[in-house]
C-alpha positions in Angstrom: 85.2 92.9 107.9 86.6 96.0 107.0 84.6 99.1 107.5 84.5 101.2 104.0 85.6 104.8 105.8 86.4 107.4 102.3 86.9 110.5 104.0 89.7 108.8 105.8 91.4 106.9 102.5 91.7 110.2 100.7 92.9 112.1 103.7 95.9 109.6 104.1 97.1 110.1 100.6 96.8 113.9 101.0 98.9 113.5 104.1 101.3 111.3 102.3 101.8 113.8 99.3 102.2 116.6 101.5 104.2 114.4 103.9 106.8 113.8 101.2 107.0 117.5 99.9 107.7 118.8 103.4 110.5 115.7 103.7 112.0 116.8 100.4 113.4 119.8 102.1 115.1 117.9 104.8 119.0 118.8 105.2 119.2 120.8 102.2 120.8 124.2 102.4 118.8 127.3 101.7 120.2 128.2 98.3 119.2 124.3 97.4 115.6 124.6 98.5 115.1 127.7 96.4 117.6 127.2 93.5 115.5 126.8 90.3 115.6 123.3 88.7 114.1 123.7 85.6 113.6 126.4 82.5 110.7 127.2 83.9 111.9 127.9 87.6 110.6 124.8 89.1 112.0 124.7 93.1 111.3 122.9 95.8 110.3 125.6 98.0 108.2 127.1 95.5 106.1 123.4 95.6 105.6 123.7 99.3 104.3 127.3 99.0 101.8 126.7 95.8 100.5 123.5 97.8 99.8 125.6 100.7 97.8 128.0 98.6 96.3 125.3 96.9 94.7 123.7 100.2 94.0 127.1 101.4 91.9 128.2 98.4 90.8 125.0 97.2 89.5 123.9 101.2 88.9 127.6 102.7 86.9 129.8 100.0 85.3 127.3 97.9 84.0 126.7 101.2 83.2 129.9 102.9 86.0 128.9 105.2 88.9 131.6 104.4 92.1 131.6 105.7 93.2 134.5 105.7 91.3 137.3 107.8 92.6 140.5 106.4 94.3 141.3 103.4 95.9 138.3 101.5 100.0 138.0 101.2 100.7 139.6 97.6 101.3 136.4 95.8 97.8 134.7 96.9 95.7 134.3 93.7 93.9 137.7 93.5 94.4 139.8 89.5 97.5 142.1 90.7 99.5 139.1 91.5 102.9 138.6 89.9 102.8 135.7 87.8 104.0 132.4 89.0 104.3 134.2 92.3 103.4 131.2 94.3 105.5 129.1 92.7 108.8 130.8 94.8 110.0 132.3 98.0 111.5 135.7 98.0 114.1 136.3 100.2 111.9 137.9 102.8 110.1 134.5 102.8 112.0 132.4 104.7 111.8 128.1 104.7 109.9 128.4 108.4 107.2 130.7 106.9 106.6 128.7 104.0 106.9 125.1 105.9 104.7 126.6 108.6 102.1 128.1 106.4 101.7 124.9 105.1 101.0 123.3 108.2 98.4 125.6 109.1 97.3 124.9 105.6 97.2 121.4 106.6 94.8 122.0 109.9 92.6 124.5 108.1 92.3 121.8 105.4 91.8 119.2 107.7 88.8 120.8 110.1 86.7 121.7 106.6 87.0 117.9 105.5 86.1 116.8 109.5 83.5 119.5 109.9 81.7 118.6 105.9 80.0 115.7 104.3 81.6 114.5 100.8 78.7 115.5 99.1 78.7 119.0 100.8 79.2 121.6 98.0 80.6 124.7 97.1 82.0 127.4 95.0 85.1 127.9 93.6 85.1 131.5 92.4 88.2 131.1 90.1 86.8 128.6 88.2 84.0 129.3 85.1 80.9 129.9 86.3 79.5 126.8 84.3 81.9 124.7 86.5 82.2 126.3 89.9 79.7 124.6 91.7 81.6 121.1 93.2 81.5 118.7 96.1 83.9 118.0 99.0 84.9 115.0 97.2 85.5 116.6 93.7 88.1 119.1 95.8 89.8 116.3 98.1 90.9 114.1 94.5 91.0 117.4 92.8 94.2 118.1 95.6 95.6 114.9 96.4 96.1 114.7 92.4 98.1 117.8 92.4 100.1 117.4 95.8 100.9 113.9 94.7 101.9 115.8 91.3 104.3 117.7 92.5 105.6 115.3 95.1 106.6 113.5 92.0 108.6 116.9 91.0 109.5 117.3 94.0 111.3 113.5 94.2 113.2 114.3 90.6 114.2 118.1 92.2 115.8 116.4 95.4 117.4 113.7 93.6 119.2 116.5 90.9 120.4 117.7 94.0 122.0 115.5 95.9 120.8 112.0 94.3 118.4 111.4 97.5 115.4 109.5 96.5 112.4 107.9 97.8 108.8 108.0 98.7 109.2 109.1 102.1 110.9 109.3 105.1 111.6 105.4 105.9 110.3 104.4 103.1 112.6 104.7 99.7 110.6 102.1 97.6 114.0 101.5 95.5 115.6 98.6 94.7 118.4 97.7 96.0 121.7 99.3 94.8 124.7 101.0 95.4 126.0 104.1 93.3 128.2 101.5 91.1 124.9 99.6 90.6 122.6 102.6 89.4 125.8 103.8 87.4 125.5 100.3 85.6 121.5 100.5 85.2 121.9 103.9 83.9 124.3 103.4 81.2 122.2 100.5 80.1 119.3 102.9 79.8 121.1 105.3 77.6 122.9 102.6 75.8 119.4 101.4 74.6 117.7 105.1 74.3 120.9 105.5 71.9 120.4 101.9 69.8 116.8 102.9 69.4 116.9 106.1 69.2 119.5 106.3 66.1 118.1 102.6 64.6 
């Protein structure tokens, strides 16, 4: 029989969500990490950095356990920062900074869900007071919902790029095709989007 272990089943989807994000960057040049995708600036850079602020507020200060010793970088969530500032890289942040805080994101993360019990609680000071008092648990499906959120933007942002797609590395979930093949499934797609959309 299987032991029921739940710390360790939410852990390995976090790890797969952030897994994927980190993947997503893989042999891309740095213009098409950075470039924006979307009307609203959506990049693939700019996931990996808000994930890694994510973990590091969501896991260090609700906590007590904060990252940062001194003074926080200028985008971290504090009232003077720019809007949407952790949503990009500037140019003096540079792929291994943001990949590597994100790492360390991952072991800071990763030694408060070891070190705390599911039901340990704490305080997330962002939050309204009526609803600032939450568990472990609450915060680990609170951020595997949102990593696994934008892994999913980050899987449409890689394939705009260069048409890569898949879960992860070794493991592209896709049926089998070539480019003539999705070409065909495609136009089927908008030849029925157009039939119902104009019948």
């Amino acid at each position: 029989m299987i032991e029921p272990n739940p710390k360790a089943d939410l852990l390995r989807y976090l790890q797969d969500a952030r897994d994927a994000l980190v993947w997503k960057l893989d042999g891309l040049s740095e213009y098409d990490v950075r470039r924006p995708l979307t009307p609203t600036g959506t990049n693939l850079l700019g996931l990996v950095k808000h994930v890694a602020g994510v973990e590091l507020g969501y896991f260090g200060d609700t906590f007590g356990r904060p990252f940062f010793d001194e003074e926080p970088p200028p985008w971290w969530y504090t009232q003077d920062a720019e809007p949407n500032a952790d949503m990009w890289a500037t140019a003096d942040e540079s792929r291994e900074e943001v990949v590597g805080l994100y790492h360390q994101a991952w072991e800071h993360s990763n030694s408060t869900i070891e070190a705390l019990p599911l039901d340990a609680t704490g305080h997330v000071p962002w939050w309204p007071q009526e609803r600032r008092e939450v568990t472990l648990h609450h915060i680990l499906v609170r951020v595997i919902s949102d990593s696994q959120r934008h892994a999913g933007h980050a899987d449409i942002l890689r394939e705009l790029i260069d048409g890569s797609v898949g879960y992860g590395k070794g493991r592209d979930n896709m049926p089998p095709g070539d480019q003539a093949w999705w070409e065909s499934h495609r136009s089927r797609l908008e030849r029925v989007a157009r039939e119902v959309g104009t019948g």
